[in-house]
N, C-alpha and C positions, 0 to 999 in steps of 0.2 A: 940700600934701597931708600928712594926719598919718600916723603908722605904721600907726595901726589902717585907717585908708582904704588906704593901700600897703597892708596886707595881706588884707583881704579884698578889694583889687582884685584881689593875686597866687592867695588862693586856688585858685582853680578849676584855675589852671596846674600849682598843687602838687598839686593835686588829681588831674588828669592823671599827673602824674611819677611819683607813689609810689602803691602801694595803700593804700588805703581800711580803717576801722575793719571790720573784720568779712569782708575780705579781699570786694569787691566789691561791697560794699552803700552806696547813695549814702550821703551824711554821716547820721549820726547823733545825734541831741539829747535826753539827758536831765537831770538832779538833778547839780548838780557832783558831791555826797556818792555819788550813786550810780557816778559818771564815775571818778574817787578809789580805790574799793574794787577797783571793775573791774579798774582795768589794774594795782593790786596785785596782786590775788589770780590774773588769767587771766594776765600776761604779766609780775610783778615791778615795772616802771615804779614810780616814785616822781616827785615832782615837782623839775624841776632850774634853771627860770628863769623868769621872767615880766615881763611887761610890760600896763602900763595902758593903753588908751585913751583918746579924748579925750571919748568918749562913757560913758563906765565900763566896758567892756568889757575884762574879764583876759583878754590871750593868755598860755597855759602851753605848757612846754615839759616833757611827762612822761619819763623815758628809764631802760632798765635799764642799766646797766654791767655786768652778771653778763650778759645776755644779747644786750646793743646794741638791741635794739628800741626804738623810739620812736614817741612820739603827740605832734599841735601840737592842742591844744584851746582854742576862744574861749568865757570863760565871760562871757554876756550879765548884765545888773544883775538880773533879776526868778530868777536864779540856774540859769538852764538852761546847763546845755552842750555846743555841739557841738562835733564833731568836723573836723576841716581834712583831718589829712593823718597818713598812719604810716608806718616804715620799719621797716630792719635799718641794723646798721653804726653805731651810734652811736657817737661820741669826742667824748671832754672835750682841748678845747683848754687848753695852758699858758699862753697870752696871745692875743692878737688879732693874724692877721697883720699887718706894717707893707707898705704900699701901696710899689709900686715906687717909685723917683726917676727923673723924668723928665727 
């Protein structure tokens, strides 16, 4: 299974877990450019990580540090993009935790 299948399988779960762009409104899909501007201007967000598909589909990881708010958006090839999942509470990790020894 690739990542991008792991994660639009996880989807709907995160979807569940966190609220939702626009605080209750099912997923939303527009213009990346439009998607970009947005959660500049309405919530600071800038863009802080991303990962490819195997389909060409960019998952992004937008996030303030001024405010911790965060958005996961999947931007598809024909250049839309929606929405997954948004929080509070965001932190930048200093390294990757190491898994216990077993």
């Amino acid at each position: 299974m690739t990542d991008l299948e792991r994660a639009l399988l996880l989807s709907p779960l995160l979807a569940l877990a966190a609220p939702t762009y626009g605080h209750s409104q099912p997923a939303t899909c527009l213009p990346r450019a439009a998607l970009v501007e947005d959660l500049g201007t309405r919530y600071g967000e800038t863009p802080q990580s991303i990962g490819l598909g195997s389909n060409n589909a960019l998952m992004e990881l937008f996030a303030s540090r001024e405010t911790g708010t965060w958005t996961i958006a999947l931007t598809l090839p024909n250049g839309q993009s929606c929405l997954i999942a948004s929080g509070q509470a965001f932190e930048t990790l200093q390294s990757a935790p190491k898994p216990p020894r077993a």
